[in-house]
C-alpha positions in Angstrom: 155.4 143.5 190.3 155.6 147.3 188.1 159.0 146.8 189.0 159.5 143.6 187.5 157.5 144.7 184.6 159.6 147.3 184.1 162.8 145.1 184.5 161.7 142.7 181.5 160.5 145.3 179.0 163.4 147.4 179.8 165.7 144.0 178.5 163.3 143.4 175.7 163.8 146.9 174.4 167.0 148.0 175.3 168.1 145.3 172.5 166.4 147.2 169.4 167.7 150.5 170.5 169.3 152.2 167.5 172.7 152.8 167.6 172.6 156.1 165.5 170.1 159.3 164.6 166.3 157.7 162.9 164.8 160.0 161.6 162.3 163.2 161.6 163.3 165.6 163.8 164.8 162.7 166.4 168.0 164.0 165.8 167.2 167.5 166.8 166.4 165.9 169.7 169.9 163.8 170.3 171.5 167.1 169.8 169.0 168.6 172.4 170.3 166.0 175.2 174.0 166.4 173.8 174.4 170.2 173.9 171.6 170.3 176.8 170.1 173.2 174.5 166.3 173.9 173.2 165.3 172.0 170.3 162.2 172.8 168.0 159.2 174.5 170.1 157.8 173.9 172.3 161.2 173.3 173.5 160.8 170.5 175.7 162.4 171.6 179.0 161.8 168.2 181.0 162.4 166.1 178.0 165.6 167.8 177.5 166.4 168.3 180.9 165.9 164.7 182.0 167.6 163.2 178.3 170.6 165.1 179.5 171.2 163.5 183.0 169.9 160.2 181.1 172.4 160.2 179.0 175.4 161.0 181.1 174.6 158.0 183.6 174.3 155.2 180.4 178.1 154.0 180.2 178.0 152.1 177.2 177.3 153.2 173.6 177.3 156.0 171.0 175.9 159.2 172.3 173.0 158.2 169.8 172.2 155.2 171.6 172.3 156.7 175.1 169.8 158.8 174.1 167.7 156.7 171.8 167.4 153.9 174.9 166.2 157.6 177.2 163.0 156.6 175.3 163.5 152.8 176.3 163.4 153.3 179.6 160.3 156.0 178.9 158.6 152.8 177.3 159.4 150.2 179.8 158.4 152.5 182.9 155.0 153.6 181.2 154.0 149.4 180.7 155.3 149.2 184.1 152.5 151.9 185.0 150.2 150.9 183.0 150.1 147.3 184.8 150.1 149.2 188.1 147.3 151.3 186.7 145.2 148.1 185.3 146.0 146.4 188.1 144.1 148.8 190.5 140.8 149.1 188.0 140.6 145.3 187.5 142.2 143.7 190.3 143.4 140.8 188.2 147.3 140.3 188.0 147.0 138.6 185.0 145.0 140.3 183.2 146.7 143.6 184.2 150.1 141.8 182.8 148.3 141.1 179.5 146.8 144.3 179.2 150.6 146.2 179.9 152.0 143.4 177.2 149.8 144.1 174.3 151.0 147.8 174.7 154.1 147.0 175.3 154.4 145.0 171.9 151.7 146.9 169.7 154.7 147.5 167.0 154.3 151.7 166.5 155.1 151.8 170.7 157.7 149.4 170.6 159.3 151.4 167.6 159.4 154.5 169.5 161.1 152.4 172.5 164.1 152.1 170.0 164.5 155.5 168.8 164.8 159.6 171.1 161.4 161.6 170.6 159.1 163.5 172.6 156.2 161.3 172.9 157.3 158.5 175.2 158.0 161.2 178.3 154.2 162.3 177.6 153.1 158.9 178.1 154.8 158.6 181.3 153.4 162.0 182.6 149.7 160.9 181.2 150.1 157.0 183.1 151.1 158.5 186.2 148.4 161.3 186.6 145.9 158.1 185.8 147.2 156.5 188.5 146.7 159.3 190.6 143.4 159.6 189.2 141.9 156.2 189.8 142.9 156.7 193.6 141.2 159.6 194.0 137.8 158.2 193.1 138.5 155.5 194.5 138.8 157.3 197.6 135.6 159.0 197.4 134.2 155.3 196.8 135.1 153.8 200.2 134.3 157.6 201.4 137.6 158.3 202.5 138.1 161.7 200.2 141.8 162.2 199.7 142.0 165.5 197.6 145.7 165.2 197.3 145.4 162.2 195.0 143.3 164.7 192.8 145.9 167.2 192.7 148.5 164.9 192.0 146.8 163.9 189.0 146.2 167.8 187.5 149.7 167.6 188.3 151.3 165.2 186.3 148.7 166.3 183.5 149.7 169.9 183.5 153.1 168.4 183.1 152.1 166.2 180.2 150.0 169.5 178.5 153.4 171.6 179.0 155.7 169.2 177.5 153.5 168.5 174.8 150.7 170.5 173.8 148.5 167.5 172.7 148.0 166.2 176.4 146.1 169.6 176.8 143.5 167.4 173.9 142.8 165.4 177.5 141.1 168.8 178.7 137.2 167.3 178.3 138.0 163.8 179.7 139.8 165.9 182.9 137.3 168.2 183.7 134.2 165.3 183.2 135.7 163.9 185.7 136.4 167.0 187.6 132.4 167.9 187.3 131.2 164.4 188.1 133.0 164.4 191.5 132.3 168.3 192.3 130.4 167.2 195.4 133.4 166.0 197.2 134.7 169.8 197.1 131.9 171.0 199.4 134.5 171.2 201.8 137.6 172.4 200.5 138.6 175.9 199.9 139.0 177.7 197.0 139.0 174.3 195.0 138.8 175.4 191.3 142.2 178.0 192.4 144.0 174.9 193.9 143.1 172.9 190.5 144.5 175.7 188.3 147.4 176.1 190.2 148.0 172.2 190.4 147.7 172.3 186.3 149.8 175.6 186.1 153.0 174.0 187.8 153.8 171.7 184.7 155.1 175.1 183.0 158.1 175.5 185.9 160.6 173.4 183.8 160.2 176.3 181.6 162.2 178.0 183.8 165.0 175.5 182.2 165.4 178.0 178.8 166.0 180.8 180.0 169.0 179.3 181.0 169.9 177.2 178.0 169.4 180.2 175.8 171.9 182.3 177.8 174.4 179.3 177.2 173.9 180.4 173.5 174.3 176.4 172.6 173.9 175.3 168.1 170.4 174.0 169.8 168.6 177.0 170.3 165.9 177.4 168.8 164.1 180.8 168.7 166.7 181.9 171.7 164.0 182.0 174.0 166.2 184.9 176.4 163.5 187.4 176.2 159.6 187.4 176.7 159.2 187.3 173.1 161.1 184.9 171.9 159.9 182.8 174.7 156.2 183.3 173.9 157.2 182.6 170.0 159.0 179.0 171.4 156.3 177.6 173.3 153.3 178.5 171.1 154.8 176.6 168.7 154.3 179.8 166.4 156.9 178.6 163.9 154.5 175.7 163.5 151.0 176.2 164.3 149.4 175.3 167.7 148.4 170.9 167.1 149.3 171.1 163.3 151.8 169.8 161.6 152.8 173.2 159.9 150.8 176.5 158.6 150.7 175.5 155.0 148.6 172.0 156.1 145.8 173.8 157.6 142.6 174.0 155.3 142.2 170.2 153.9 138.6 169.7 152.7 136.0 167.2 154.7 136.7 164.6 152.2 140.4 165.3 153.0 140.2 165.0 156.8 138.0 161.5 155.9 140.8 160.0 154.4 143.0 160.7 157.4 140.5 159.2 159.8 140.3 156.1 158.1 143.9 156.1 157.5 143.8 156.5 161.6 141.7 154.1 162.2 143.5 151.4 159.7 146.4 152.3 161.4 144.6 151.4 164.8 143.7 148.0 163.2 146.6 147.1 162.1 148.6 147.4 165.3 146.3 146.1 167.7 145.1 143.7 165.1 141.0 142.5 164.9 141.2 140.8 167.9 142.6 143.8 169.8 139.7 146.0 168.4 137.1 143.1 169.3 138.3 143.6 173.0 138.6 147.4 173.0 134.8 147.8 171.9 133.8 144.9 174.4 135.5 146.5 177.0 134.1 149.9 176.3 130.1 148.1 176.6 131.3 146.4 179.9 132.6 149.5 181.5 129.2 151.8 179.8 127.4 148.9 181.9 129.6 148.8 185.3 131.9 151.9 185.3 129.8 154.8 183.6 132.6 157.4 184.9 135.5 155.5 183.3 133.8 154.3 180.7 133.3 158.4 179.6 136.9 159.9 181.1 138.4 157.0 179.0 136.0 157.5 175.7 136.8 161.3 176.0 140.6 160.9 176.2 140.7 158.6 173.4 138.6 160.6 170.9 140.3 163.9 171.7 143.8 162.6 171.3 143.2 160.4 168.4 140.5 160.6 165.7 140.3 164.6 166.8 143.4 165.6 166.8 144.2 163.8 163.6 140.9 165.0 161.7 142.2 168.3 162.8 146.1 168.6 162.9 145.6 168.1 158.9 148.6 165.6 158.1 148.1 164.7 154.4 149.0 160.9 154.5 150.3 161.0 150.9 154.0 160.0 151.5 156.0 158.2 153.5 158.0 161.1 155.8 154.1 162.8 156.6 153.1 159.0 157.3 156.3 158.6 159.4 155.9 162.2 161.1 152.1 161.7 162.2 152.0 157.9 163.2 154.0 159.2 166.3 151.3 160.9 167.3 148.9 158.4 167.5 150.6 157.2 171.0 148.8 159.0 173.2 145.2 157.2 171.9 147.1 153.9 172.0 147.4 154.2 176.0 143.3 154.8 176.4 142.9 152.0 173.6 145.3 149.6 175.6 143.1 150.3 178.4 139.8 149.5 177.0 141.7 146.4 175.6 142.3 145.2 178.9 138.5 146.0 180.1 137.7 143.6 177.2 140.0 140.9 178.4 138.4 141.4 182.0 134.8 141.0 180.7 135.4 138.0 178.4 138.0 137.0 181.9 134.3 137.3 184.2 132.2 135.5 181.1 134.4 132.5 181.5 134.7 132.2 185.0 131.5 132.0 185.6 131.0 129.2 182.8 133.5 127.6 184.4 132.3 127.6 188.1 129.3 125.4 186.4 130.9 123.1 184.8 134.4 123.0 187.2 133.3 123.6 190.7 136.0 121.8 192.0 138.9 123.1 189.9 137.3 127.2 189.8 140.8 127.7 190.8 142.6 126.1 187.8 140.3 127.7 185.5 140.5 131.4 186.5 144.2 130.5 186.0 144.1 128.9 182.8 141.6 131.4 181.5 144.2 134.7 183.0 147.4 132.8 181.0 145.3 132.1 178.0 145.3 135.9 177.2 149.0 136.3 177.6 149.2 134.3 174.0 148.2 137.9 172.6 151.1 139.8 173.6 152.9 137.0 172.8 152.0 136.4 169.2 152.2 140.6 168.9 156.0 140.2 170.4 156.7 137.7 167.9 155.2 139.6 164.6 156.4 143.0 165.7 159.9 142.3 166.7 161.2 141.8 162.8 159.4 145.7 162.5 160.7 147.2 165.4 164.5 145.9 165.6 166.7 148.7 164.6 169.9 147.5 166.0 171.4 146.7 163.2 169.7 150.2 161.7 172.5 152.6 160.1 170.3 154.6 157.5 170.4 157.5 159.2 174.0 157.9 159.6 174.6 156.9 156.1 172.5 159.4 155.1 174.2 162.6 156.9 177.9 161.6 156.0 176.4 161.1 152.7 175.6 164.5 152.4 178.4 166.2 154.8 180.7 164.1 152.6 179.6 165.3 149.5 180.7 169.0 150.1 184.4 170.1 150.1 185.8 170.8 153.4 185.4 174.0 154.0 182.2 174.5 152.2 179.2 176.3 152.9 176.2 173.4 153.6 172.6 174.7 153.1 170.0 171.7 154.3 166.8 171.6 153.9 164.2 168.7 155.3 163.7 167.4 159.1 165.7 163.8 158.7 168.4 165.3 156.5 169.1 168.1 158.1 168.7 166.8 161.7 170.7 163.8 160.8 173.2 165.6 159.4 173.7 168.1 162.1 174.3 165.3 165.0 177.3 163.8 162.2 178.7 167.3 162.2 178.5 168.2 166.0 179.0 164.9 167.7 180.7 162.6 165.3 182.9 165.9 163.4 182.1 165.0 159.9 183.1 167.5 157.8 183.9 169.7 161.0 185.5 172.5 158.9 182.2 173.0 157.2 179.4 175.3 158.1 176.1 173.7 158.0 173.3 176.3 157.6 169.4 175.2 158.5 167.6 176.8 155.0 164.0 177.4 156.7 164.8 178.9 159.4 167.2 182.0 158.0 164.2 184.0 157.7 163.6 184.1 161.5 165.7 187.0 162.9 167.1 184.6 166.2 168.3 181.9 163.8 169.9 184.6 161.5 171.7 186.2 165.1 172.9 182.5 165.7 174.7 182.6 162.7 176.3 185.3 162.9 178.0 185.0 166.4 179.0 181.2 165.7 180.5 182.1 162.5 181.7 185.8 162.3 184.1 184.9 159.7 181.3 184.9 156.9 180.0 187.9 154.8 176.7 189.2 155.7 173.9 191.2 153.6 173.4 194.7 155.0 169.4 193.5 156.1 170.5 190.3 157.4 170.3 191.3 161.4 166.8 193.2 160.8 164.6 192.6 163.6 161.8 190.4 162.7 161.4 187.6 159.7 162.6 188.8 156.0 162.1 187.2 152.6 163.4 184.3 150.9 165.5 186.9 148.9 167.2 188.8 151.3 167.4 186.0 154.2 169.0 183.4 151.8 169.7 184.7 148.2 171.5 187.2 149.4 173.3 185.7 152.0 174.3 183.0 149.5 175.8 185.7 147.0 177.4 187.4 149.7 179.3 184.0 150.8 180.2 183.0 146.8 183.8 184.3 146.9 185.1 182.8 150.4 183.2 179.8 150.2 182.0 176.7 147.9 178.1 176.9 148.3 175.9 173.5 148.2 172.5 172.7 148.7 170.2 169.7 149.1 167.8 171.0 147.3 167.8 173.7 144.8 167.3 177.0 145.7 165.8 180.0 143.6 168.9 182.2 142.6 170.0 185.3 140.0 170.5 183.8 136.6 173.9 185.3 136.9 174.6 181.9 139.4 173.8 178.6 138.7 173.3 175.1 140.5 174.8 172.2 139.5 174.2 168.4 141.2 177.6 166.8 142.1 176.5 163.9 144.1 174.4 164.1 147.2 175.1 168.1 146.8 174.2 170.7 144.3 177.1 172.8 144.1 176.5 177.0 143.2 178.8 178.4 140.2 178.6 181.5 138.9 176.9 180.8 135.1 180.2 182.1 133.3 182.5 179.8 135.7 179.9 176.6 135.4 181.9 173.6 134.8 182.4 171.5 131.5 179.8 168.6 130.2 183.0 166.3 130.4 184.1 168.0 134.3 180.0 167.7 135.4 179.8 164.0 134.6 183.5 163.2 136.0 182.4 165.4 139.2 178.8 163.3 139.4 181.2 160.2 139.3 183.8 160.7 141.9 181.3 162.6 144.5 178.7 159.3 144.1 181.0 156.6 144.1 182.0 158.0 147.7 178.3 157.5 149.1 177.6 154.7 151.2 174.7 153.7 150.0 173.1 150.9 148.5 169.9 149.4 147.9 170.3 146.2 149.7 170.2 148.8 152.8 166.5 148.9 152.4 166.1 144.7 151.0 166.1 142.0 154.0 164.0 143.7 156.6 161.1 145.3 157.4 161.1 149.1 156.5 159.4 151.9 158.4 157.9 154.9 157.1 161.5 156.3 157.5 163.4 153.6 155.9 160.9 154.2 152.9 161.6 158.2 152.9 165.5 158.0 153.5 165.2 155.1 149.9 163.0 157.9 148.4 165.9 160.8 148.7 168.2 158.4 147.7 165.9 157.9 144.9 165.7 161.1 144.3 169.3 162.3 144.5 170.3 159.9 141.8 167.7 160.6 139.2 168.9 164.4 139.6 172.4 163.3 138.8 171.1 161.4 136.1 169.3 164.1 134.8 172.3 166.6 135.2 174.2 164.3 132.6 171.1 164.4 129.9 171.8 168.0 130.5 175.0 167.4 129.7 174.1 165.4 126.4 175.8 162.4 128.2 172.7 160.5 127.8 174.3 156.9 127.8 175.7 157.5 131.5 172.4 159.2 132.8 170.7 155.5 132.9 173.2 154.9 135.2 171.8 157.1 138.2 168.0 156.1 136.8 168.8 152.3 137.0 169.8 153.3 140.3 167.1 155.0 141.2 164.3 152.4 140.4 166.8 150.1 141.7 165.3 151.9 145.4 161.8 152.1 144.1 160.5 150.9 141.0 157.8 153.7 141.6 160.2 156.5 140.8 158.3 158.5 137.9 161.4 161.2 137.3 163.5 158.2 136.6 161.0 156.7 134.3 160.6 159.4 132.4 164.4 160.2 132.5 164.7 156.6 130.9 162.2 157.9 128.2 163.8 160.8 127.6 167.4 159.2 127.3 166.6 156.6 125.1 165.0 159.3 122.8 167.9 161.3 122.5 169.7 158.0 122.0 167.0 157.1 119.0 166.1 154.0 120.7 162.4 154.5 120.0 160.9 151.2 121.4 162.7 151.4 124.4 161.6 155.0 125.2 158.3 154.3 124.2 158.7 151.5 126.5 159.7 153.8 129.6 157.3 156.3 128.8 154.2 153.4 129.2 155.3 152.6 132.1 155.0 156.0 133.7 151.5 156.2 132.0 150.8 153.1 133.9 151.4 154.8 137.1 149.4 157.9 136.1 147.4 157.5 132.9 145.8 160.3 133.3 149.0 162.5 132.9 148.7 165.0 130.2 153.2 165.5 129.8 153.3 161.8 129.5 151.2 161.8 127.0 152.1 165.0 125.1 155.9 163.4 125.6 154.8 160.2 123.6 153.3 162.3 121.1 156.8 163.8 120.2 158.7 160.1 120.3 156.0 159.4 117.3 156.6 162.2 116.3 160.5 162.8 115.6 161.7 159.4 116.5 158.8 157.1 114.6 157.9 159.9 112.2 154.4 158.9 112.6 152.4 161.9 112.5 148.9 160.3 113.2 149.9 158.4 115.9 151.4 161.4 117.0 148.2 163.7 116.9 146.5 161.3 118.7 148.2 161.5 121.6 148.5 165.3 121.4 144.6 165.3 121.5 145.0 163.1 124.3 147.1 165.5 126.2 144.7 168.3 125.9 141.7 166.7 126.9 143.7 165.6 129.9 145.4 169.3 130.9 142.0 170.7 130.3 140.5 168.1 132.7 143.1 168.6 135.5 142.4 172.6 135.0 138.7 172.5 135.8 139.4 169.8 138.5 141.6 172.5 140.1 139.4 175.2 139.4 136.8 173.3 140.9 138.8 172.2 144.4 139.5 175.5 145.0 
């Protein structure tokens, strides 16, 4: 029955697969499978390992897909174990079906059965060392102590902690266990050694990097040949051990509130009310029947969710943080899936034996009718999620890299900055050669001394500041300033994003791209807005990308650097005293999200210089709307009454305004800090 478990998801899911790069750092990923290299720490041996092989036995598809249905079959094997598991603890076939279902079809795990990450394998690894687990106390139940199935189980969670660091969260629920049972050692040597050990052999797929970074692949991160390099890859010390990154760590109580209830929203809204219902009835019935369950299962879940996100400090204030730390609430989902089905069993018993009253003759029927009755859940769920979780007909990600690779003359020098652009747009140059004679260059990490080394054997043929190959990390000046100045005369120079730089250079947005001039060789107002032109009316995007279907935290971040990019360009044409053809890439902008405040305000500012007063004024209330409390908006209104309605007392008044406000936001900061 797993099997056939397996079989059916595995042709649910395998439809939604996306057929190109997501988003995040999934294409970092991809590229890990493709160039069987070592993506971002901890490196992920076995993930990348097993993607590999994956990938080279799917037949059909873009190298994207093959490695974006790896995670389908991930999905579909972990509901196949999950009914196994459920199976075991319940004895009930149906309710064990139901209970693998609602998992299967909770819409944030079917999402991540369409797209490559890291997650799904951990599931697997955490499933199986359940499995494991339940057998071994079962065996000392029907006292027939099998210490191997315990062993198996460290196992499989030692390779779950190695490949990612958040099963190590699982440590309390583990070793409650481990405590609870200690009187079934009596017997066995040197028990607590064999334990360690067992946990200690999910690190040997580390072996795996050693050898990947002697291949010296464009996946490589921190070139783990050496001790410390190694060390640096799998403490995740470019990171932060369980955070999200250094400069995240320190959010306020109130802060770490928000994300908890944020958490637990999230919780509610894919499982739905019902869902909860049965996960807190099925945590009373197993405090009441299984008290050793009920605790390894309350542990594992409050450790790996509401702990780890109180604690890994993910602001949830936009939609690529939103996007990034929802993945990580997987791990909880398996423990809440399992209390789910304990609730299911419970109200299951609570029937029955209604029924065996009232239908002596037909118990039979009713058990049967009562076990298909809960299968309308994960129906219904399959039914509402599928419209959220389809992505295959998704193709923002790959519009988004040739986007930006297209942007940049070929050969150009291509610094990119951010996880979904830069990952995205690597897998477009490697695998599908966009823009092949180009050199794309990953911002961040040039102040890390491997990444600098990596650059500098792949691509000899650029010029080189004399500190560049120092030993150890360097500033923002010497790693990337000066490497950019060094590069100006054999290359063009662009950038996503723009980066600080000598007033003797300037950066100019073309498109997607800002492009690096020196000041004296800048281009012309009329040559910057027919450059803005012909670069954006290459890009392949449009707004009805993001209109028609459901859209994902991803969908929502790739629309917001759309957004972004176009009010740049518009604002590179005010610059340009082309006012009238700015609204252009603003209209553009809100077009994406109405939301946009730069393109508001770039509205305002336009129709000011046009001297259409009412309709600046107009643009410049609807950004107060957003934000009434913003002190430029305000002051900005009080120079449109100003210069453009000569009003002086209107004026005045909102100066005042604007003062009261910045002084306000001033002691607010004082005070937060």
């Amino acid at each position: 029955m797993p099997l056939l478990v397996f079989a059916g998801l595995i042709s649910v899911y395998i439809v939604g697969v996306s057929r190109v790069v997501f988003g995040g750092d999934s294409g970092d990923i991809i590229l890990s499978y493709f160039f069987v290299g070592v993506p971002h720490p901890p490196g992920y041996p076995l993930n990348t390992l097993l993607g590999a092989i994956l990938t080279r036995l799917i037949p059909i598809g873009t190298f994207a897909f093959k490695a974006n249905a790896v995670s389908a079959i991930y999905q579909a094997v972990t509901v196949g174990l999950l009914y196994y598991l459920t199976l075991r603890l319940t004895k009930n076939s149906l309710i064990a079906l139901a209970t693998a279902l609602i998992l299967a079809f909770v819409s944030l795990y079917w999402l991540y059965a369409h797209v490559a990450e890291v997650f799904q394998l951990t599931l697997v690894l955490i499933t199986v060392s359940l499995i494991f687990l339940q057998k071994w106390l079962e065996s000392i139940a029907l006292k027939r102590t099998n210490f191997r199935f315990l062993i198996l189980a460290i196992v499989f969670w030692g390779l779950a902690a190695f490949h990612h660091q958040t099963a190590v969260l699982l440590a309390p629920a583990y070793l409650w266990v481990i405590i609870k049972s200690s009187k079934n050692f009596k017997k066995i040597k040197r028990v607590h050694l064999k334990l360690i050990g067992a946990f200690l052999t999910g690190a040997i797929p580390y072996l795996y990097v050693f050898w990947a970074a002697w291949r010296k692949t464009p996946v490589n991160w921190n070139d783990p040949s050496n001790l410390p390099n190694f060390w640096r890859l799998i403490t995740r010390a470019d990171y932060g051990t369980f955070t999200a990154s250094p400069e995240l760590i320190g959010f306020s109580l109130k802060a770490r509130a928000v994300q908890l209830i944020w958490y637990f929203n999230a919780v509610k809204a894919d499982f739905t009310v019902l869902g909860v219902l049965l996960a807190v009835i099925g945590a009373v019935w197993l405090y009441f029947n299984n008290r050793l369950w009920f605790w390894f299962l309350t542990l594992a879940f409050l450790f790996s969710g509401p702990f780890f996100v109180s604690y890994a400090s993910f602001p949830p204030v936009e939609s690529f943080l939103l996007g990034v730390s929802e993945r990580f609430f997987l791990t909880s989902y398996l423990f809440l899936a399992i209390f789910v089905g304990f609730g299911m069993f419970a109200v299951f018993n609570l029937f029955v034996r209604i029924s065996s009253i009232y239908f002596k003759k037909k118990e039979v029927l009713a058990r049967l009718t009562i076990g298909l009755a809960f299968l309308i859940f994960p129906l219904i769920l399959a039914l509402i999620n599928w419209p959220k979780t389809d992505l295959s007909q998704y193709k923002l990600g790959k519009i988004l890299a040739e986007d930006i690779l297209k942007s940049a003359a070929e050969p150009g020098l291509i610094l990119l900055q951010g996880d979904t652009a830069t990952f995205n747009s690597q897998y477009s140059f490697y695998v599908d050669n966009v823009n092949s004679q180009s050199i794309p260059v990953m911002t961040g990490r040039l102040r890390r001394d491997t990444y600098r080394n990596q650059i500098m054997q792949e691509h000899p043929q650029l010029a080189f500041p004399v500190d560049f190959a120092k030993k150890g990390d360097l500033s923002f000046d010497i790693a990337v300033a000066d490497f950019i100045k060094s590069n100006y005369q054999k290359l063009p120079i662009y950038s996503l994003e723009q980066l600080p730089i000598d007033d003797d250079y300037k950066w100019v947005q073309e498109g997607m791209l800002l492009k690096l001039y020196k000041t004296n060789e800048a281009p012309s107002e009329m040559d910057i807005g027919k450059n803005i032109d012909e670069r954006l009316s290459q890009v392949e995007f449009s707004p009805d990308d993001l209109k028609g279907r459901y859209r994902n935290y991803f969908d929502e971040h790739i629309g917001t650097i759309y957004a972004r990019i176009f009010t740049r360009n518009g604002f590179e044409l005010l610059r340009s005293n082309n006012s009238a053809k700015s609204r252009i890439y603003f209209d553009r902008a809100l077009d994406i999200d109405t939301m946009t405040k730069d393109a508001l305000l770039g509205l305002g500012i336009a129709a000011f210089q046009l001297k259409e007063c009412d309709e600046s004024e107009m643009w410049l209330n609807s950004l107060l709307k957003i934000n009434p409390h913003d002190w430029t908006t305000l002051q900005r209104l009080g120079f449109l009454y100003k210069e453009c309605f000569v009003n002086s007392e209107r004026a005045d008044e909102f100066f005042q305004k604007a003062e009261l406000e910045k002084n306000s936001n001033l002691k607010n900061s004082i005070e937060d800090l």
